[in-house]
C-alpha positions, 0 to 999 in steps of 0.5 A: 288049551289046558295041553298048550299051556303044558307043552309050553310049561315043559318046553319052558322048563327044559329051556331054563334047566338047559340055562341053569346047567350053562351058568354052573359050567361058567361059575366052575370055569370062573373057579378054575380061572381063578385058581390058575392067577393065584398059582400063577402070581405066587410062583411070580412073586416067589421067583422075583424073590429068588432072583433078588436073594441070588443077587444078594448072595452075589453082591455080598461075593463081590464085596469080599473079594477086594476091588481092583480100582474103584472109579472116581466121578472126577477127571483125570487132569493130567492127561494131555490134551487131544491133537485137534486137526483143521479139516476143509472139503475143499481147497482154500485158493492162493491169492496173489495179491493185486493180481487176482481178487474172488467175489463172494461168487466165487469166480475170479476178477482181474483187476485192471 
């Protein structure tokens, strides 16, 4: 009894050693992760930095150098007007009158 119980205290043991090594391989893991986010949000933030002052160097390039012709929000009224052309997909049928009369068919009636 007393070799039983020892075994199963050894097998016990290894399981929990075997187990404790698995759980420092995690929580360095875990460090590793972390480190990684850091250094990445930083080289983020400081490359969204460094786009905004090369925009800023370039808006400050373009408002020393004068402006062509600045756009105003208001219409120019003194253009004309555009041509407006009347377009039909078919052909509008000539009516003689007293002669000839279309029903809203569309067939033609001669009148009597």
């Amino acid at each position: 009894m007393i070799r039983t119980c020892s075994t199963a205290l050894e097998y016990a043991r290894a399981g929990n050693s075997e187990k404790s090594q698995l759980l420092i391989k995690g929580y360095s893991d875990i460090g590793v992760a972390m480190w990684a986010l850091s250094i990445s949000a930083m080289l983020i933030v400081s490359a969204s930095l460094f786009q905004n002052q090369e925009l800023n160097m370039s808006d400050k390039d373009d408002q020393s150098q004068p402006s062509q012709q600045e756009t105003s929000a208001e219409p120019d009224r003194n253009t004309p007007p555009p041509e407006v052309t009347f377009v039909l997909d078919h052909k509008i049928p000539e009516i003689e009158k007293k002669e000839q009369q279309i029903n809203e068919s569309g067939g033609k009636n001669r009148e009597k």
